[in-house]
C-alpha positions in Angstrom: -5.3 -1.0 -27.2 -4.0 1.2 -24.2 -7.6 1.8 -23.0 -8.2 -2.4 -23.5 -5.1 -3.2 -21.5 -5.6 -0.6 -18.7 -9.0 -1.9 -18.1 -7.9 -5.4 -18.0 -5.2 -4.8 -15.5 -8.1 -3.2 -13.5 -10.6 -5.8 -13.4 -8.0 -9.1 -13.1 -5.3 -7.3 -10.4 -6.8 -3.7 -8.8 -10.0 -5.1 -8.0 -9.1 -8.3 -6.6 -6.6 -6.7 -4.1 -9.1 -3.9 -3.4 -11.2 -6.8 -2.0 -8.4 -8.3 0.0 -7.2 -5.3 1.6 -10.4 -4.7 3.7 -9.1 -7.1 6.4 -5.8 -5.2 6.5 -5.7 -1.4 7.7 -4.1 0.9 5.9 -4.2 4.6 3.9 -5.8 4.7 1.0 -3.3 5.2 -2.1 -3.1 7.2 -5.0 -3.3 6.4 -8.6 0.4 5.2 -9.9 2.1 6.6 -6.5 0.8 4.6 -3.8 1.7 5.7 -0.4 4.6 7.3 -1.5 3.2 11.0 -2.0 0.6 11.4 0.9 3.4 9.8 3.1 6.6 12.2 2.2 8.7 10.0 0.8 8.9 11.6 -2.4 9.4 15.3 -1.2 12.3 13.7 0.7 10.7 14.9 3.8 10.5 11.3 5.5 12.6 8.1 4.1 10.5 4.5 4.2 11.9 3.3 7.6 10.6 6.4 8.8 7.1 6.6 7.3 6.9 2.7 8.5 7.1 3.4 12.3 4.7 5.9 11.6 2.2 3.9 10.2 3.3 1.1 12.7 2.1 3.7 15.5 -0.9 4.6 13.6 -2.2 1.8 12.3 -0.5 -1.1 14.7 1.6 -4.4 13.7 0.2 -5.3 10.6 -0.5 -2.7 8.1 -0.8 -2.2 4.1 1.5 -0.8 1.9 1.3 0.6 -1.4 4.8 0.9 -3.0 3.7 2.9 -6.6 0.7 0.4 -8.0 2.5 -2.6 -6.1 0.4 -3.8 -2.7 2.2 -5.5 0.1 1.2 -6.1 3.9 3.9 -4.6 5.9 4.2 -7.3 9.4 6.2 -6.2 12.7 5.9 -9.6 14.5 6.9 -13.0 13.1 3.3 -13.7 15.2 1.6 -12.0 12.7 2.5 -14.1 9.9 0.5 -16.9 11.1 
């Protein structure tokens, strides 16, 4: 049943999104973790705000997030929204 479910969630939510996120840059993320590992947030060696500007000055004003398995576009201007 756990094998059924986890390939569900794949094909209906991880797949769609992995098709989405090509028009937004971003780091690629890890399996349950996200950004948060390859970014230092959970060694406590960075906090978010700080990994943000980081990516900001990487990656520019619009950007991708992962927060654990959850995906979010992270915007700097109120211009990028439109």
């Amino acid at each position: 049943v756990i094998s059924i479910l986890t390939l569900f969630y794949y094909l209906k939510f991880v797949r769609r999104v992995q098709i989405n996120r090509k028009r937004v840059p971003g780091i690629d993320p890890e399996w349950l973790l996200g950004n948060l590992r390859n970014l230092g947030i959970i060694s406590g060696e960075k906090t978010m705000h700080e990994a943000f500007s980081e990516l900001k000055r990487k990656l520019g004003n619009r950007f991708s997030f992962w927060l654990g398995p959850t995906y979010s576009i992270v915007l700097s201007n109120i211009e990028d929204a439109e």
